[in-house]
C-alpha positions, 0 to 999 in steps of 0.5 A: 138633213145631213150633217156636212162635218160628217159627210165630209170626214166619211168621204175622205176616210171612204175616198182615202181607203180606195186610193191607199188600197189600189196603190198598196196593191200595185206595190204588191202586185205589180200592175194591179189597179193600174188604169185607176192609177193612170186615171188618178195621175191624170188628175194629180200634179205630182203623182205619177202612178209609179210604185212606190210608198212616197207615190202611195202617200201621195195619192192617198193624201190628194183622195182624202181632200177630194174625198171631203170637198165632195162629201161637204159640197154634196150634202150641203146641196142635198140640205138646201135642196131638202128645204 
């Protein structure tokens, strides 16, 4: 059985870190991980894949919270399936 808490916690840290990576990169390298921002910015109200620390933040904020949802729901599902 899985731990839910856990799952949930590991996806957001996990979900959190690539989204925080990608938009530091664009701010460093102008147009790095662009593709996967305009994706993220297609989903997102309020992010706009610009480069920018407040666009970052933003970003990193929405695939933490996604990053959690999807570890919980997914291994909630794995346990009842597992019964």
């Amino acid at each position: 059985m899985l731990n839910p808490s856990a799952a949930a916690i590991t996806g957001a840290v996990f979900m959190g870190a690539v989204a925080l990576a990608m938009a530091v990169g664009n701010l460093v390298i102008p147009g790095y991980g662009q593709a996967f921002l305009d994706v993220v910015a297609s989903v997102y109200p309020g992010y706009n894949a610009e480069a920018t620390v407040a666009q970052a933040a933003i970003v990193t904020v929405y695939c933490a919270i996604d990053g959690a949802i999807a570890g919980f729901l997914l291994s909630s599902i794995y346990n009842r399936l597992a019964e």
